[in-house]
DOTIDREN-338214 format. One record per residue (C-alpha): residue in one letter; x, y, z. Coordinates in steps of 0.1 Angstrom, whole numbers, plus 5000, padded with zeros to 4 digits. Last residue first. Layout:
% DOTIDREN-338214
AXYZ/...
This chain:
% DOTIDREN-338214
X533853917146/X535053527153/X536953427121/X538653097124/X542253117148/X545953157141/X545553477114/X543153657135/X545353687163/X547653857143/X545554137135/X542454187111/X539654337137/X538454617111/X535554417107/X536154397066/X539454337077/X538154037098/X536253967070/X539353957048/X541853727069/X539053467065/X538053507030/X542053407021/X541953107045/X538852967023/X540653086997/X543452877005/X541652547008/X539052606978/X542552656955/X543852326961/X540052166962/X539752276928/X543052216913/X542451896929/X539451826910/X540751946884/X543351696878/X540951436884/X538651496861/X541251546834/X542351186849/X538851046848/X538551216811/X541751046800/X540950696810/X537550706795/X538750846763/X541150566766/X538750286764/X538050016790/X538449636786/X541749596776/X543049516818/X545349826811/X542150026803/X540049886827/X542449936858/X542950386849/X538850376844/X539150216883/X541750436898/X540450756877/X537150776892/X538350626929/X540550966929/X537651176912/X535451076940/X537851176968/X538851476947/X535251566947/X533951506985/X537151716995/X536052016968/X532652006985/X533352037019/X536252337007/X533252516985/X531452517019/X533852747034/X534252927006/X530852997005/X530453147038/X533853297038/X532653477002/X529453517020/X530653727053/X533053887030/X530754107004/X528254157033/X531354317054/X532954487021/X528954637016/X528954767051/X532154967049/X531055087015/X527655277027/X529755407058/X532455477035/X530155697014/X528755857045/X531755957058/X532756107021/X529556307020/X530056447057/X533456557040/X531856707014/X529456887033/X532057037057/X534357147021/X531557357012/X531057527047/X534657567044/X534257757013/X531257957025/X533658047051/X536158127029/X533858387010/X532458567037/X536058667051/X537158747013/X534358987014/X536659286999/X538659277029/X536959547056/X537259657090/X539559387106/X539659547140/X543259487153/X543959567190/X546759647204/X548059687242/X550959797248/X555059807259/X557660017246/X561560057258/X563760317247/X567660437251/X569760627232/X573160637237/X575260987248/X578161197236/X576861217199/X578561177168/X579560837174/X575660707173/X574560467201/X570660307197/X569360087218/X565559967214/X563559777239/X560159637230/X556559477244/X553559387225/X550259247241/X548059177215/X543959147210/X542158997180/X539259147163/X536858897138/X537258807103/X539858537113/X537458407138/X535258327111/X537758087097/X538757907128/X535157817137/X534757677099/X537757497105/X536657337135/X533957177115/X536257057090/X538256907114/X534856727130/X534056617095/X537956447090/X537256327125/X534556117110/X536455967077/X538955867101/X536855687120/X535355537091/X538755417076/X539555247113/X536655017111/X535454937146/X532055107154/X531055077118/X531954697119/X529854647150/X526954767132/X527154527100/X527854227119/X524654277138/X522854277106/X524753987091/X523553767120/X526153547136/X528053237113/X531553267119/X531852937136/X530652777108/X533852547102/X536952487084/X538952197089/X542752287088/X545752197072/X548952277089/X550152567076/X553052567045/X556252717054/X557652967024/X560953047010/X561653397004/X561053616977/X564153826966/X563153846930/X560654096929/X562454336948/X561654336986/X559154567007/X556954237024/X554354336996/X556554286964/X557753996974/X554753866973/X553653936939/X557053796933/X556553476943/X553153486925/X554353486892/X556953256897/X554153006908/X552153156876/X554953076855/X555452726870/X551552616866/X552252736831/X554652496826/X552552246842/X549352316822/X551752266790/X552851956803/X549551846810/X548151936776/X551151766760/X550251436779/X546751426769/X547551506730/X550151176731/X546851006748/X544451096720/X547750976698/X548250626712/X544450606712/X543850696672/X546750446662/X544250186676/X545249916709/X545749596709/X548249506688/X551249446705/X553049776698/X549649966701/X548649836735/X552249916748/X551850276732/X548750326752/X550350196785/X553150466779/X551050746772/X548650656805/X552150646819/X553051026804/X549351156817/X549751026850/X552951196858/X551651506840/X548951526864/X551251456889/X553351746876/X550151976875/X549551866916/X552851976924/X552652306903/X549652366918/X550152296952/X552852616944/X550152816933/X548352756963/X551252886981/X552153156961/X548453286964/X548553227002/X551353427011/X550153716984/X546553707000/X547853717040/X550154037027/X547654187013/X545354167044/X548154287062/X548754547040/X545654647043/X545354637078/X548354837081/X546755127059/X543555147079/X545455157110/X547755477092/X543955657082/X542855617123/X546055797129/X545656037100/X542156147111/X543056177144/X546256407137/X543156557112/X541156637147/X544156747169/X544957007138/X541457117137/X541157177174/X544257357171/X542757587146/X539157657165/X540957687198/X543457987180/X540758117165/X538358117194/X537158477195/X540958647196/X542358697227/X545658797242/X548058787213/X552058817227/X554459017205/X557559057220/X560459287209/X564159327212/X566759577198/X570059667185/X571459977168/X575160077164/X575460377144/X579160497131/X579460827114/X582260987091/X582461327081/X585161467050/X585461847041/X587361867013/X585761766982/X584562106979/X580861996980/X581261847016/X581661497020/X579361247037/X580460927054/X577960707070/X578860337086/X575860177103/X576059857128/X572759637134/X571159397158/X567659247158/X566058997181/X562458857181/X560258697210/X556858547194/X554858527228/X553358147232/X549258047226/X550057997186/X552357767194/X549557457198/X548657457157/X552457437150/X552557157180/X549557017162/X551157097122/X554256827137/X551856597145/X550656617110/X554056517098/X554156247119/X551256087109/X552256167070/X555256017078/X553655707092/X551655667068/X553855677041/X556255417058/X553155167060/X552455237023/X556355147011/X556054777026/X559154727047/X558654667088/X554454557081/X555454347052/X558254157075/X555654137099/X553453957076/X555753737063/X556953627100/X553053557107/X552653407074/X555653127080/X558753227066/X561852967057/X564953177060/X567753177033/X569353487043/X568453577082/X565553797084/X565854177097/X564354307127/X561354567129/X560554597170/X558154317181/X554154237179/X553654457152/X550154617148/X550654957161/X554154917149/X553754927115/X556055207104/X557855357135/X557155477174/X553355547167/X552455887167/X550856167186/X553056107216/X555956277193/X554156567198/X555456617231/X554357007232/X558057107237/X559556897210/X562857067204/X565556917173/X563457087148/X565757387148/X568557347162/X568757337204/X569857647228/X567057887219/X564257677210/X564957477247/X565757857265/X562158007253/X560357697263/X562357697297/X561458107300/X557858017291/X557357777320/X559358037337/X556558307333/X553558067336/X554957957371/X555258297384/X551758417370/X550558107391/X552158267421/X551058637413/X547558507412/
């Protein structure tokens, strides 16, 4: 007994030495710096935050890091993580002695009524005292079990965040690249448009063609000028959409690499039910949503352990030397207390029913994320579904629409097709690949989203198809 009250006593004499000696926050004697992740985004990163060269080309990975390092919402996590850390170590000092110091030095001088008759007194004071609570029903449990639960809460909350950013930051990569292949294919459009103009104009110098088809295609090859121009604004757009996620100013985007193209597949296929469960089990937002309930619960403990006794240990010593007399004064105190709240016009009764309250709501919130978990995961396992047939189809399309316009583009410069025909195969075409342009990244988009939806989105998921 007296050995492990040996070992308590300079456990407490280090703690008391570290908050002592170092300024204040400096000390971490609970480790809470455990609590938290090393720096913004780096549960998910692969490799410490490290800025790009100018003028790099960035492939998504490298985007999505970059997002990760300097998106705004991953530093607020991680602040907010580490500021609840720092309310666990608050939660955790509760079960040390408060030691306090106090020093003071007292001039007096009094003067008798005569004006004569002149005293002067010097007091020098100091003193120490501990306060130390023993016992008080669980409150200090019931706190830090609180505090441990909303540092869960808030960790769970931060993986949330990253995913969402990385799921943003897949959905701005892929925006400004499709809207890239859009400019390129809105130039070929315009390409085609300005010969079909040209062969139309021929027709009409020699004779062969009507004043009404050199202007129908005139009007043709406006529209696709216009459609590229706007192609070029949303491009622009969408740059800085981007650059918005990775942390930058709107016009610091960086060049982008274009991935391979790939085949999609049904690989992703499993039953929807099953899907459903495994998500709840894995989705960081619903984790947090439950350790937000068990905080609450611990905060109904703590609060009706407020209303109950506590027991203190106190200890003091006092010094008191006054000039006037020959000797000091001495004293040292120690005690037991014990404080019996008696009676606080009900506020006790009333903050529990408050926390009770703020229990139910909290078991309210988990269930509403429980209800919108499963809906995001039905919501993404048919938007991959169709968008992974959408691509099939747009492929079949543009292959058509190709051959379409090749042989309506032959008849009209052979005289014997129209140029409505001419025009509508090239529309035709034109949206075709506008289609199968914007099938091929959503189909990578709805990827990246049911895995988010799964709460598995990391960067394995962005090099392989969806496998929940």
């Amino acid at each position: 007994m007296s050995c492990s009250f040996a070992v308590r006593t300079a456990q407490l004499a280090v703690l008391v030495f570290c908050a002592l000696a170092l300024p204040a926050g400096a000390a971490d004697p609970f480790n809470t710096s455990a609590l938290y992740s090393a720096g913004p985004g780096s549960r998910l990163l692969r490799a410490p935050c490290l800025p790009l060269p100018a003028g790099s080309t960035l492939d998504l990975a490298q985007v999505v890091e970059q997002a990760l390092c300097n998106n705004p919402q991953t530093r607020l996590a991680w602040a907010n993580a580490r500021g609840q850390a720092a309310q666990v170590g608050m939660a955790q000092s509760a079960y040390l002695p408060t030691i306090n110091a106090s020093a003071g030095r007292n001039r007096a001088v009094t003067e008798a009524a005569n004006g004569n008759d002149k005293t002067t007194r010097n007091q020098t004071t100091a003193g120490l005292s501990l306060s130390y609570l023993l016992f008080d029903f669980g409150g200090r449990e019931a706190t830090l079990e609180q505090a441990r639960q909303m540092m869960a809460a808030l960790s769970f909350s931060e993986d949330a965040t990253l995913q969402g950013v990385f799921l943003a930051a897949v959905q701005a990569y892929y925006n400004a690249l499709a809207a890239e292949a859009a400019v390129a294919a809105a130039r070929e459009s315009e390409r085609a448009s300005q010969e079909s103009f040209k062969a139309a104009e021929a027709r009409y110098r020699i004779g062969s063609g009507t004043p009404a088809d050199r202007l129908q295609a005139q009007t043709a090859a406006a529209q696709a000028g216009l459609a590229r121009i706007q192609a070029e604004g949303n491009a622009r757009t969408a740059l800085g959409v981007l650059a918005n996620t990775m942390g930058l100013d709107a016009h610091e985007a960086p060049k982008l690499a274009a991935p391979a193209e790939a085949v999609p597949h049904s690989d992703f296929e499993r039953n929807i039910t099953e899907l459903i469960t495994e998500a709840k089990q894995q989705r960081p937002d619903l984790a947090a949503a439950e350790a937000q309930v068990r905080a609450a619960e611990a905060n109904i403990d703590a609060t009706r352990a407020s209303g109950l006794p506590s027991i203190s240990l106190s200890a003091g010593y006092n010094y008191t030397n006054s000039g006037h007399l020959p000797d000091s004064v001495r004293g040292n105190s120690i005690g037991i207390a014990v404080s019996i709240p008696l009676f606080s016009g009900f506020n006790t009764n009333y903050k529990v029913r408050a926390a009770e309250a703020q229990l139910d709501a909290k078991l309210a919130q988990r269930d509403q994320v429980s209800k919108l978990v499963s809906l995001e995961v039905w919501r993404a396992y048919y938007a991959l579904q169709t968008s992974t047939e959408s691509v099939r189809a747009s492929t079949s399309l543009v292959a058509s629409a190709e051959q379409s316009e090749k042989v309506a583009t032959g008849r009209y410069k052979a005289g014997v097709g129209g140029v409505l025909e001419m025009l509508n195969a090239q529309s035709a075409l034109a949206s075709a690949r506008q289609q199968h342009i914007q099938a091929q990244y959503n189909w990578r988009v709805a990827k990246a989203a049911l895995a988010q939806a799964m709460g598995q989105l990391d960067f394995d998921q962005i090099n392989r198809q969806v496998k929940p």
